[in-house]
N, C-alpha and C positions, 0 to 999 in steps of 0.2 A: 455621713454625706450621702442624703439621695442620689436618686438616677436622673438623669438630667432632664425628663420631663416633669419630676418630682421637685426638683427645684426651681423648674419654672413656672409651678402651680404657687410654688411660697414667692414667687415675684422676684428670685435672683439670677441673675446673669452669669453664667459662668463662663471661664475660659476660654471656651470651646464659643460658647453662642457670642462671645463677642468677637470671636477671628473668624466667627463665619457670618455675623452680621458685616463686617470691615469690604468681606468679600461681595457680599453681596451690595454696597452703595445701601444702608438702612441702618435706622436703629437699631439698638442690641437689643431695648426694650419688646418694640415692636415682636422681632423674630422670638424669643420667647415667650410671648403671647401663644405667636400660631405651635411653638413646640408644646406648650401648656394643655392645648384644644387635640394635637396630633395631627395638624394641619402641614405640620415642618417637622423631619427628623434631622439627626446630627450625628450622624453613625457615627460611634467615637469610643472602641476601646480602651479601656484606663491601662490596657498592659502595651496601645500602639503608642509609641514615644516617640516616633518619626512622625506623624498626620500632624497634616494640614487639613481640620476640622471644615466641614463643608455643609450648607444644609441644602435638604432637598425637600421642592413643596411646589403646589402649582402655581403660585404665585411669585414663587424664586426664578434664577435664572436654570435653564433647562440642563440637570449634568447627564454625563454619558458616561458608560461603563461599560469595561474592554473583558473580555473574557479570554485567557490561555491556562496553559498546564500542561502536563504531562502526556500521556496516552502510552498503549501498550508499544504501539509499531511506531512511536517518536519521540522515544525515553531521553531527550536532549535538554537535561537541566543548565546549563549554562547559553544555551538557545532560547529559552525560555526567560532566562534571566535580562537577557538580549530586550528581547520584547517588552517587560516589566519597567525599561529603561527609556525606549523609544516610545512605549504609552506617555510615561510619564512625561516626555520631552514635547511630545505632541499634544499636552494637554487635558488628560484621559481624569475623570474624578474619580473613579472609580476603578479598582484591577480585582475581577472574580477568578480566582484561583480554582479549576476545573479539573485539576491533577487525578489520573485516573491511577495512574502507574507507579512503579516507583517511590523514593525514600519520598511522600507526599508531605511527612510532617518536616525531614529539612526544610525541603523547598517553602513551603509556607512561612517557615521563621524567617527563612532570610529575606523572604519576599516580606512579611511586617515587619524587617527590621530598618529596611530600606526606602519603601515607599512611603511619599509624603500622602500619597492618593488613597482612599479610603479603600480596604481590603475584604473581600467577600468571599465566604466558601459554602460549598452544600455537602453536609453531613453526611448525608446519603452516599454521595459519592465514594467519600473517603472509606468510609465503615470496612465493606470486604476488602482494602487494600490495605489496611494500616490494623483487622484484626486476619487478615489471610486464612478466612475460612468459608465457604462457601457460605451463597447466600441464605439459603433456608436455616443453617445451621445458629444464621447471627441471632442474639436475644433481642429482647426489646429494651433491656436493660446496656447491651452492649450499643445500640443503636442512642440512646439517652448521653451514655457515655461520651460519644464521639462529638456529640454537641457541647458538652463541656470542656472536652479538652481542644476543641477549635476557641472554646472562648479564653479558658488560661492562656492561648499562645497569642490572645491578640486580638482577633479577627475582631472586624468593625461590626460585619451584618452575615447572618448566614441564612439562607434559602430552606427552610423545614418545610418538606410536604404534608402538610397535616391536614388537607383539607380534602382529599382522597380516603376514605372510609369503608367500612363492609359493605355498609347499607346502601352504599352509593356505587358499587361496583359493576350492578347490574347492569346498569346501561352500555359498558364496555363488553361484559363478556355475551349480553347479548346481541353485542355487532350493532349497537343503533350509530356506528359513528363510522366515518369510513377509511380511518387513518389509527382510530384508536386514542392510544396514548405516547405521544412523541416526546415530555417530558422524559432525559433520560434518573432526574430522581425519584419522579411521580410510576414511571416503569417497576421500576426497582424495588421499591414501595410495593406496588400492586401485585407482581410476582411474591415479595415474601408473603401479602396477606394472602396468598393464591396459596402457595404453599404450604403454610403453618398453619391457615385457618384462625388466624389470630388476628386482632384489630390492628390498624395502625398506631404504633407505640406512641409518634410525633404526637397523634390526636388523644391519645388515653392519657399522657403523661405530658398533656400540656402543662399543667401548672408547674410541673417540677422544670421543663425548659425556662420556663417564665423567670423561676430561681437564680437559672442560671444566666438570665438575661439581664438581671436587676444586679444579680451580684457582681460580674463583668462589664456590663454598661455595653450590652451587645443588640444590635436594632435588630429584630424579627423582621425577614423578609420574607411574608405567607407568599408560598411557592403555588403557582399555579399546574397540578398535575394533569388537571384536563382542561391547558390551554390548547385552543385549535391548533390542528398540524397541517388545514388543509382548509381553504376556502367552503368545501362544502360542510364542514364542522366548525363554522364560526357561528357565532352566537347560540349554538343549540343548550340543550335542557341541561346536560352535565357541565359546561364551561359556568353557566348561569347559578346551577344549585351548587356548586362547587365555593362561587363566589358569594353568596348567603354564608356559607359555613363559617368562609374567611372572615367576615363581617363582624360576625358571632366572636371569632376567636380574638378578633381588632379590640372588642369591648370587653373582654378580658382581660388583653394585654393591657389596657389603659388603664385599667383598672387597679394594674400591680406597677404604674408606672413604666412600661417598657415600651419603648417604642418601636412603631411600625411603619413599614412599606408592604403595597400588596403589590404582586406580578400579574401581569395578564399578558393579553395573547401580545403574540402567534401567528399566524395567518389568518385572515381578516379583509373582506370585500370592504372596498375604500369608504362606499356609502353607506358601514354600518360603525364604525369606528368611533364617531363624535358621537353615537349614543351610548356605545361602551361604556365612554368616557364619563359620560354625566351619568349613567348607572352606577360605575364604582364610585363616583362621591357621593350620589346619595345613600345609597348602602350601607356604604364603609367610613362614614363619617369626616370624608373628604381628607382623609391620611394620603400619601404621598403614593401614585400611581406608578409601577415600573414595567416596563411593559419590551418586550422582545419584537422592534417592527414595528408595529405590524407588517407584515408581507404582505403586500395587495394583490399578487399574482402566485400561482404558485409555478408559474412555467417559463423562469429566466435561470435554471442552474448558473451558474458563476456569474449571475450580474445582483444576484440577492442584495446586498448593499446599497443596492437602486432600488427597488422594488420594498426594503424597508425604510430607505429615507424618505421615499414618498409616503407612506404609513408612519412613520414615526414625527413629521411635520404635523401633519394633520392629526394625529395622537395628542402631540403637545403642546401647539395648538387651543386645543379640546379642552385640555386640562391634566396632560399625562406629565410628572413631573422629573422621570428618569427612563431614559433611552438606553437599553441594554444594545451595540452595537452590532450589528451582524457583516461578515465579511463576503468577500465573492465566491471562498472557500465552502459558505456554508451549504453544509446537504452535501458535499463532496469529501472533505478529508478537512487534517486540521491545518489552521491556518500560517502559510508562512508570515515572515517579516512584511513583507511588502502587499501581502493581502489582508496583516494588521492594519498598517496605514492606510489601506484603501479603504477598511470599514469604519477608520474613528475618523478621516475627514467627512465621508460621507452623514456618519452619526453628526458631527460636530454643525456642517451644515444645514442639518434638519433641525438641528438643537437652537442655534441663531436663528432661521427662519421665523420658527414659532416663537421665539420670544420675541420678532421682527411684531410678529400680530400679536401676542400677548400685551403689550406694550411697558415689557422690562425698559427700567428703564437705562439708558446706555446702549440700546441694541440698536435702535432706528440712528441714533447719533453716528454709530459708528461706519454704518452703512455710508451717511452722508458725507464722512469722511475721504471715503474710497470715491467717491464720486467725485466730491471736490479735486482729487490725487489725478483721478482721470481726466478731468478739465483742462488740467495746468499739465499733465502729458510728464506726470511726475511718477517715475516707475518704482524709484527705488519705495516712494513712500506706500505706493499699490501693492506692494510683493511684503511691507511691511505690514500693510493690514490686512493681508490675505488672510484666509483662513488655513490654507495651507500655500505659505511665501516661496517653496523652493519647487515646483510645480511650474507656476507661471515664471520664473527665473531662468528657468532652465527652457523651457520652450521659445523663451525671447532669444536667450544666448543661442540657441539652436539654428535659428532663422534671423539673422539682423539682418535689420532693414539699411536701407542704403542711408536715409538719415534720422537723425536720434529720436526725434519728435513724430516718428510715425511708426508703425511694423510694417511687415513683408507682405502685409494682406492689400491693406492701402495705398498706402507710399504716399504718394502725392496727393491721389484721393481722400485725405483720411476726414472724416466726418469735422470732427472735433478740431482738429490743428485749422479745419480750412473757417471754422465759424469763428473760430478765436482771432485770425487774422481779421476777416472782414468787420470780428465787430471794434475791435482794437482800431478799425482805418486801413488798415493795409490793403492788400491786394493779394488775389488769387492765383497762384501758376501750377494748371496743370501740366507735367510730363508726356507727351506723347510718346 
């Protein structure tokens, strides 16, 4: 049994592309077309037994994906578990497992044994936690390692920086950027090649990941290690040559069957965004874009969430096809429960907008629903199609109005209840 791009080249449909065609309102046919081309992935490990198979592509509907884990100063696995749950409830496609600390490989099983949501981890990360040896010391064979035993336990997509290189170093260490490298896998990476004087393993020992990508049925998410960290390092020579390489490495993977997403920025001025966009399709052969943000500012600490849903609209939009979520937390510490939710409404928003103007289809409908809901001054059905229902529920129940067909803003005034009367026949009473 091929890899599932591989059998979408021999014209069969599998399991997976038919529950995620179901999802998407489309043929099954169709969606393996664009999996065949690498237009659409379907992250889908053969060892994850819990997913609910999802594809992602610019022409799909927009998914979003939640990042938590561990950390050294917030080693709360069952907090974290918390989380995993609340994604899930709230509609997240995606849960990237970031665990820095701590038993990383439990948490990860239980975390693939549970979620229906597609599961993501970065290699990088895990390596000195789970070989507990400093970093210079790790091999490049031990770094290899880590990516295969992320894919026996499951994992749907993982983040390999491989597109950070010797030859390509120089522009960081000599200062042409003014933030550097804020990837903290692309860091990691850069330090060991600092250290050892040795290539990046990801990039030397690509083919052998590829192995283990085809033999696990694991999507390659090429990691962006010099995406911008800072408006003045958006679009410069290294985020750019960095994204060539990935390009390169995209028609490789295609090559052996494995399928791909590329990441990109970052922080990103609003009006260079939509050229990003159509750069990485021509590029990268219009594979499935995942993108952090973009941040359009970099000077809101704890409203970041805003500041990437405006950048991730217009991302996706563009043609970006997966919205990695940023909370208010970010750039500050790691995220509670309630600055989770604040980041996947915010993502979720940006995500329906853009497929508002992509013209998915189901999206503009639904909108018109809410509208219709608001006409007829129909709440429960408003808080049902909200995007996030328990929000506006609770700010009603907070403030009731004196009667049921209006709130506490208007009353008597209320736009809507008074046009509905007049065009009905009736008459108008305002309250003095």
């Amino acid at each position: 049994m091929g890899t599932q791009m591989e059998n979408a080249r021999k014209g069969i449909v599998t399991a997976e592309v038919h529950e995620a065609a179901l999802y998407e309102n489309m043929d099954s046919a169709a969606l393996a077309q664009l999996v065949a081309c690498g237009r659409a992935a379907i992250p889908a490990n053969k060892a994850h037994r819990s997913l609910k198979p999802r594809a992602v592509g610019r022409t799909l509907k927009t998914k979003i994906n939640v990042n938590l884990g561990t950390s050294r100063d917030f080693l709360d696995i069952p907090g974290e578990m918390k989380k995993v749950h609340e994604a899930i409830r709230l509609g997240a496609d995606a849960i990237m497992d970031l665990s820095s600390w701590g038993d990383t490989a439990a948490f990860r099983r239980e975390l693939i044994a549970h979620s229906p949501a597609m599961i993501g981890t970065v290699p990088a990360y895990d390596a000195p936690v789970r070989l507990k040896k400093p970093l210079k010391d790790i091999t490049a064979r031990e770094w290899i390692d880590t990516v295969r035993v992320h894919a026996m336990d499951g994992v749907d997509f993982q983040t390999i920086h491989c597109g950070i290189t010797r030859d390509r170093m120089a522009r960081i260490q000599n200062r042409e950027r003014l933030t550097g490298i804020v990837s903290r896998g692309g860091s990691l990476i850069f330090a060991w090649m600092a250290m050892t004087g040795e290539e990046n393993p990801f990039y030397e020992h690509f083919d052998e990941i590829l192995d283990i990508c085809a033999e696990h049925e694991v999507t390659l998410s090429l990691g962006d290690a010099c995406r911008p960290g800072c408006i003045e390092d958006s679009s410069d020579a290294a985020q750019i040559e960095e994204l060539i390489l990935l390009a390169d490495l995209t028609r490789r993977s295609h090559q052996r069957g494995v399928q791909v997403i590329i990441e990109g920025p970052g922080h990103m001025a609003l009006d260079e965004i939509e050229a990003n966009m159509k750069l990485q399709q021509r590029l990268c052969a219009d594979v499935p874009f995942y993108v952090l943000g973009p941040l359009v500012t970099d000077s809101a600490p704890g409203y970041d969430h805003i500041t990437a849903a405006i950048g991730g609209t217009v991302a996706a939009a563009a043609g970006a096809a997966f919205l990695c979520y940023v909370t208010p937390a970010e750039h500050l510490r790691l995220p509670t429960l309630e600055d989770m939710k604040e980041g996947i409404i915010a993502s979720k928003i940006a995500a329906h907008a853009a497929d508002i103007a992509k013209g998915i289809p189901g999206a503009r409908e639904h909108d018109r629903k809410m509208s219709e809901a608001r006409k007829n001054l129909d709440w429960e059905t408003m808080f049902s199609l909200a995007i996030d229902g328990e929000k506006p529920r609770r700010m009603r129940e907070e403030s009731p109005p004196e009667h049921e067909d209006s709130c506490s803003m208007c009353g008597s005034m209320c736009a809507v209840r008074n046009i509905n009367t007049i065009l009905a026949g009736g008459e108008v009473h305002v309250h003095n």
